[in-house]
N, C-alpha and C positions, 0 to 999 in steps of 0.2 A: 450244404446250400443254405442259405439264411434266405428260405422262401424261395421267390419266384424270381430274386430282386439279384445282384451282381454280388453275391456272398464276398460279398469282396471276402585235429584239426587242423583244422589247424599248423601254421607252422609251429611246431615244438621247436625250440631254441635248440642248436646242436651242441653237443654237450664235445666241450675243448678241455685236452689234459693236457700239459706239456708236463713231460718226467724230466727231472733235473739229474744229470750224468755228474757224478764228481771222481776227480782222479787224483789220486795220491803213488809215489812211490820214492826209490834212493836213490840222492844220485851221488858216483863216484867222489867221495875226496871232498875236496873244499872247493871247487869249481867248475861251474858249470856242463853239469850231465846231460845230457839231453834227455828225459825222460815221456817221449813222444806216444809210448807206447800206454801209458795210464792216463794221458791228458789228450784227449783228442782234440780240444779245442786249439790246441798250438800246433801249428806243424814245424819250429823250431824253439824250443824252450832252452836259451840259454843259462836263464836267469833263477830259474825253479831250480831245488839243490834237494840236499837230504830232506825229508820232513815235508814234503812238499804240498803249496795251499791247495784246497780244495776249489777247482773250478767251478762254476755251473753252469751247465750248457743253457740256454737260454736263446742263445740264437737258433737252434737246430741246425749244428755243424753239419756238413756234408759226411763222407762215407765213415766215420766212428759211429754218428748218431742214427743208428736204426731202432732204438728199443722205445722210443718216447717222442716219435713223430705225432703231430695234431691229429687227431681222430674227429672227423667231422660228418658226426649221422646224418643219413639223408632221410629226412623227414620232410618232404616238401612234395611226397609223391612223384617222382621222374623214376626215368626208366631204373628198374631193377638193376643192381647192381653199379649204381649211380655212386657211389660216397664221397667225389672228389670235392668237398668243401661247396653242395648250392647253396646258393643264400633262400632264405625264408621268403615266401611267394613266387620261387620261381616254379613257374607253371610250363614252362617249353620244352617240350616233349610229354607232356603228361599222357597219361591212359586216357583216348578219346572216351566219354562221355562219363567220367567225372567232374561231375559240374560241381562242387564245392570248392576240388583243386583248383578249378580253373576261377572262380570266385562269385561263380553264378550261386544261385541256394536250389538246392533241393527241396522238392514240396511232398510233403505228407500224404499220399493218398489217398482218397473218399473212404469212408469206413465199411459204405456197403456200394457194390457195382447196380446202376440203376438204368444204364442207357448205355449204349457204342460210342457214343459220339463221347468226342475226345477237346479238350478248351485248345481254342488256334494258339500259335507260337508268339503271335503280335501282344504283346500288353499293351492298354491302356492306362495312363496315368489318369488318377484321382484329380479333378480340380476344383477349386475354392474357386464363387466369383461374390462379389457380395451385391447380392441382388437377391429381390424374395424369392419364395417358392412360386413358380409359376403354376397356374390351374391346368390341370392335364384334363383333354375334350371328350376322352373316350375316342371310338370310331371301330372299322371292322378291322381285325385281325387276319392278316392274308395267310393260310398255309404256304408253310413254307421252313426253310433254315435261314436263322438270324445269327449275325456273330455282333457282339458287343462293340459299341465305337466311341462312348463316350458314358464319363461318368459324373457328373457333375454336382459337388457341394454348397446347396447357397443360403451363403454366411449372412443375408441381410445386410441393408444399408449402412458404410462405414465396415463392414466386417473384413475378417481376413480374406485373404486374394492367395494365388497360384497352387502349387502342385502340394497336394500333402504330406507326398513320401509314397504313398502307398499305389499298386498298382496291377488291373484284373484284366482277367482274358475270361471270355464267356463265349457260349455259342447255344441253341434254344431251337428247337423245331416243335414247332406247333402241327398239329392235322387237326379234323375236327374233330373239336372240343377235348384231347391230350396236347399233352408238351410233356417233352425230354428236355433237360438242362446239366451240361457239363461245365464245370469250371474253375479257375485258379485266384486265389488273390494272395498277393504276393505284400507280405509288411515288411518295416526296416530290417529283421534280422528271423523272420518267419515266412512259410509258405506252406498254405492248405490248398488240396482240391477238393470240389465236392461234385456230387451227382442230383440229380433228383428228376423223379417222373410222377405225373396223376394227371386229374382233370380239371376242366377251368368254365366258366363260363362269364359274360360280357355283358352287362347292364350298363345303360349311359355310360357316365364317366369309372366304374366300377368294375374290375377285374375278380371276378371270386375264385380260389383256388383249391382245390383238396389235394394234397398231397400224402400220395400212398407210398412213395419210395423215398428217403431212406428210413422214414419215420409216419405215421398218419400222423396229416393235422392240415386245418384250413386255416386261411385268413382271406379281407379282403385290402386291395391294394388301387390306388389311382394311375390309372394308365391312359395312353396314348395313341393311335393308330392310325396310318395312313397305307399305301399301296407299297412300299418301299422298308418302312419304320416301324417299330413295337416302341415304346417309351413307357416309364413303369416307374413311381416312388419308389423307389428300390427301399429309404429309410425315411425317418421325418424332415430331414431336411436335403436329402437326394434324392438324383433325375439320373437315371441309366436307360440311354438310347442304346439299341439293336437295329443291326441292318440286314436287310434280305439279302440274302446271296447271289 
């Protein structure tokens, strides 16, 4: 948890052998032997005599060539005993709830278990808008469960705009004066969850926190409150709204 605030393989290339068949053998006399049985790539060899050139199979002839057919590993996770040639990312059939196959990310789980509650399935995208930081009023805090709904970055006038990339799911239950928080945030090619539980208390605009689970330590933070809404500086220049359930 970073605080109280919204903490915001592969396919392996298949490895292809073709084995090269070559056949040699004599044919009768000075004219055209048919020597079928050392060249399997012809199935009339008028022309091929004593001494005969080395073919190379390359095409993968049909019933001669068994010993140097394409070998194509399935390394793309599908069902077991899959090998016919998948291509890289095919994910159809996979083992339901491999989610890296299927090209979702797997997240890290909290280093220490702090609460039951579990972060919703919904993500919120991160947003840029460029606008200042607006003054947060304080107010009361209803008990209750909040699930995260928005998170908002602001870049100040002229700054950058839309979506960052990055993307969290949170969920927060207050009673009095505790709070439990479960959560995920999801970066470009990472994903952490974290936990965390302690006590809090509400001065004007002021949120004070001590946090005894997964670590001891306090801060205080700018927050928000109405009958519906928790709102919280999540960082120096983030707004993370919560909704009652």
């Amino acid at each position: 948890m970073r605080s109280m605030s919204t903490l915001h393989g592969p396919a392996a290339i298949a490895a292809c052998t073709v084995l090269a068949l070559a056949a040699q053998g004599c044919g009768g006399g000075g004219g055209g032997g048919d020597d079928t049985a050392t060249d399997p790539d012809t199935v009339s060899d008028a022309t091929d005599t004593a001494g005969d050139t080395s073919v190379t199979d390359t095409a993968g002839d049909a019933p001669a060539d068994t010993a140097g057919d394409t070998t194509v590993t399935d390394t793309a996770g599908d069902t077991a005993g899959d090998t016919a040639g998948d291509t890289p990312g095919d994910t159809a059939g996979d083992t339901p709830g491999d989610a890296e196959e299927d090209g979702e990310m797997a997240c890290t789980p909290a280093s220490t278990s702090c609460t039951d509650l579990a972060p919703p399935a919904t993500l919120v995208p991160v947003i840029r808008v460029a606008e200042a930081l607006p003054t947060l009023a304080g107010g009361t805090i209803a008990p209750g469960s909040y699930v995260l709904t928005s998170v908002t970055v602001f870049t100040g006038a002229g700054g950058a705009t839309g979506p960052t990339g990055d993307e969290e799911s949170a969920v927060m239950l207050f009673t009095a004066g505790e709070f439990q928080r479960a959560g995920e945030k999801h970066w470009t090619s990472s994903c952490e969850m974290d936990e965390s539980s302690g006590t809090y208390t509400a001065s004007g605009s002021t949120i004070s926190v001590v946090m005894t689970c997964p670590d001891a330590m306090s801060f205080d933070a700018a927050f928000q409150a109405d009958a519906t809404h928790f709102s919280i500086q999540a960082e120096v220049d983030s707004v993370s709204v919560y909704t009652l359930e």
